[in-house]
C-alpha positions in Angstrom: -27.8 46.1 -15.8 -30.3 42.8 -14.5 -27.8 40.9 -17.8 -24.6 42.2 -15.8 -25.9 41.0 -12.2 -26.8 37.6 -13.9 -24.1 36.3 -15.8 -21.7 37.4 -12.7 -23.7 35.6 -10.4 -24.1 32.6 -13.0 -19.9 32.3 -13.6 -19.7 32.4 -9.5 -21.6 29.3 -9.4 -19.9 28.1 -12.0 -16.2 28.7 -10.6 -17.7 26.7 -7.3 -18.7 23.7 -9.1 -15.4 23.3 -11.0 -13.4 23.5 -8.0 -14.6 20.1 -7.2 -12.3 17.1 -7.6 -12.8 13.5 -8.7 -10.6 10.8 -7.7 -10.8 7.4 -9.3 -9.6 4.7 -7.2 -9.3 1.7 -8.9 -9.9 -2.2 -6.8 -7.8 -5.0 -8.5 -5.7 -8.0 -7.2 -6.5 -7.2 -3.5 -5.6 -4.0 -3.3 -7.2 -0.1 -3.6 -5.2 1.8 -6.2 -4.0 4.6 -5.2 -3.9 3.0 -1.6 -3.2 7.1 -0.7 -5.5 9.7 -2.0 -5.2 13.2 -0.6 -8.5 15.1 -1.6 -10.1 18.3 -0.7 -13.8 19.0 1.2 -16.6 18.3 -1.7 -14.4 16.7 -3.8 -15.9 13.2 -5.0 -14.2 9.8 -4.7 -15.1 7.0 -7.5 -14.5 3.5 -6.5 -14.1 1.1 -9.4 -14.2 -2.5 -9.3 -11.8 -3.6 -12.0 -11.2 -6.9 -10.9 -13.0 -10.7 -11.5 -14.5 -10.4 -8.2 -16.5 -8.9 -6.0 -15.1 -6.0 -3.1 -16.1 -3.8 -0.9 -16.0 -0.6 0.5 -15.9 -0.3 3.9 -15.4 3.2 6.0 -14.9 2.5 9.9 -13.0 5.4 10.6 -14.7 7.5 13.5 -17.1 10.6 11.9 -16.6 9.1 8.7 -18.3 5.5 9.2 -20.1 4.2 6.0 -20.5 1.5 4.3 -20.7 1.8 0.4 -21.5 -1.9 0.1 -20.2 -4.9 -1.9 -19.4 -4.2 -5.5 -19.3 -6.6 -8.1 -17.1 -6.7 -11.1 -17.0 -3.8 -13.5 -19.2 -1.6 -11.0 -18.3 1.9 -9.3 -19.6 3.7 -6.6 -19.2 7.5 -5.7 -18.7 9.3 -2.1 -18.4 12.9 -2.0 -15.9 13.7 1.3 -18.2 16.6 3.7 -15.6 17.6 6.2 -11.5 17.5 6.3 -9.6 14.9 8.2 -8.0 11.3 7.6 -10.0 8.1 7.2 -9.1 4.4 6.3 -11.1 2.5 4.1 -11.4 -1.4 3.7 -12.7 -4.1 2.0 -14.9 -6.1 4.2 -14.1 -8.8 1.6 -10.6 -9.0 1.6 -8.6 -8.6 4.8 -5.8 -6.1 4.4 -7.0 -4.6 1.8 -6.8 -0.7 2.9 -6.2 2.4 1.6 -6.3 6.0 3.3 -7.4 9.4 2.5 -6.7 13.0 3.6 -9.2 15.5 3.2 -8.0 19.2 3.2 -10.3 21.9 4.2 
């Protein structure tokens, strides 16, 4: 019976953690790509620098403001999105260099 009460509680935890979502979001020629990203609560984002120069990650957007810092070429960073709503991000680099994302509950 303890075996039984185990393993269920053990593939629970499990089917949490793979509900999780990654999005890559590639930086390149002045621009985020995708420059839209629709993700989900707990879901990660991965910014990658696959450009010749340095960016930046930049997130002004009210109850979302952070600042992942300057990446250099061939770098990634990660942010994992807490609550639901829409936030810009920017390179603090490169004027006009934006993209959004929407975060579903």
């Amino acid at each position: 019976m303890r075996a039984v009460i185990l393993l269920t509680l053990a593939g629970t935890v499990l089917a949490s953690v793979c509900h999780a979502g990654e999005h890559r979001i590639g930086m390149a020629g002045m621009a985020y790509a995708p420059a839209m990203i629709e993700a989900k609560v707990g879901d990660t984002l991965v910014f990658v620098n696959g450009d010749t120069q340095a960016h930046n990650v930049l997130i002004a957007t009210v109850g979302f403001s952070t600042d992942l810092g300057k990446q250099d070429p061939g770098s990634q960073t990660t942010l994992t999105v807490r609550k639901s709503g829409t936030f810009d991000v920017e390179c603090a680099i490169h004027e006009g260099m934006h993209a959004r994302v929407v975060v579903r509950p």
